[in-house]
C-alpha positions in Angstrom: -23.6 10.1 1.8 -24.8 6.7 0.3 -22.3 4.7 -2.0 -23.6 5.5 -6.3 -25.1 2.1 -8.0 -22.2 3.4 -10.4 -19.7 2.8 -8.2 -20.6 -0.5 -7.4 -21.3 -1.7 -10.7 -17.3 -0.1 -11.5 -15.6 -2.2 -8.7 -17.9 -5.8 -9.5 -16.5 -5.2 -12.7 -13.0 -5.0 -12.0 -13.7 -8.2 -9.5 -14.9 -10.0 -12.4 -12.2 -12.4 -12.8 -13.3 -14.0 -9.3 -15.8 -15.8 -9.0 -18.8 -15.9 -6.0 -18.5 -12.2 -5.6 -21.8 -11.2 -4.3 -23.0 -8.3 -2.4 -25.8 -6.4 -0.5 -27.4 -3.4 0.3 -27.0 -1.9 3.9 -28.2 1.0 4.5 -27.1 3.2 1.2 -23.7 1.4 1.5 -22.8 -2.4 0.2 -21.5 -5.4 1.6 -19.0 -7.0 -0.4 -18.7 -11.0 -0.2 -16.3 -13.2 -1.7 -17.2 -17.2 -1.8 -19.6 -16.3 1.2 -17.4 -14.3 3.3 -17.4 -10.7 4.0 -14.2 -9.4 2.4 -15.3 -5.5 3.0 -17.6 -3.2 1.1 -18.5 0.2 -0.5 -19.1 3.1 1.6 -19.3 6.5 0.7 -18.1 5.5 -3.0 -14.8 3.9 -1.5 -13.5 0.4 -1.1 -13.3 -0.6 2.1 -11.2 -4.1 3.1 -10.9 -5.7 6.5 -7.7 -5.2 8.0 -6.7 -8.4 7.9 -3.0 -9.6 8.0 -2.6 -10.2 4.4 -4.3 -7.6 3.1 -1.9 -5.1 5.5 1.2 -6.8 3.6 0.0 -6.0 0.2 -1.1 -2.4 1.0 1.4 -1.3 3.5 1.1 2.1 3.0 -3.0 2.1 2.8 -4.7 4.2 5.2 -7.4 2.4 7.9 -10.7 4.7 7.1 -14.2 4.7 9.0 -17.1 2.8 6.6 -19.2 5.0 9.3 -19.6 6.1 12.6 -19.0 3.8 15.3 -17.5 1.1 13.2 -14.5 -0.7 13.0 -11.5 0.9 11.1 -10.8 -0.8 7.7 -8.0 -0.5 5.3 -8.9 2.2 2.1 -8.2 0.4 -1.0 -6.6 2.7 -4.0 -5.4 0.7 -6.8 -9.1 0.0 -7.6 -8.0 0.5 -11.0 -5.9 -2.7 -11.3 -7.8 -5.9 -11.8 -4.9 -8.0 -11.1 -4.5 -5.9 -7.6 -7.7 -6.2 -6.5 -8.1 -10.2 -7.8 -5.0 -10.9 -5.8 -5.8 -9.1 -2.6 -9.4 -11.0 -2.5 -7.5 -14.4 -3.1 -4.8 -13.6 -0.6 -7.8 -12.2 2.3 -10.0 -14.9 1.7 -8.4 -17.7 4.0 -8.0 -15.1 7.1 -11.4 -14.1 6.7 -14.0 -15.5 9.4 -16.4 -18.1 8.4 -20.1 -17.1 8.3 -21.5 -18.0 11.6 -25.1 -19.7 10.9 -28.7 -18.4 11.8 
């Protein structure tokens, strides 16, 4: 099942308080970036973070999800209600995230 344009345009807004939040189409599904890294994405109309150690500490109890078959397991965001959440998490990810490696 591909990820609604709906969704999408719901959790960009509630990123909007950071800036350089981009993303991508892949495939039905989007690729999230923040400031030019890949922070996680939308899959299946769910917001999907890599497990990285920071983002483990503020969602301890989150489960690690699937974006699709064969991939990686990533941590299911929930409070994609809360601005302030999902602002903090992104700041608090964004030094542990890999730098883009160049083409």
């Amino acid at each position: 099942m591909a990820s609604s344009k709906a969704y999408l345009g719901f959790i960009l807004e509630q990123l909007s308080e950071l800036e350089e939040i981009t993303h991508r189409a892949m495939m039905g599904e989007y690729i999230l970036y923040y400031r030019g890294k890949i922070v996680g994405g939308i899959y299946d109309d769910r917001l999907l973070v890599k497990p990285v150690k920071s983002a483990i500490s503020l969602m301890p109890d989150a489960t690690y999800e699937l974006p699709y078959e064969g991939a990686k397991e990533m941590l299911l965001v929930d409070a994609v209600d809360s601005k302030e959440f999902l602002t903090k998490l992104f700041d608090a990810m964004y030094d542990e995230l890999p730098t883009p490696k160049r083409k």
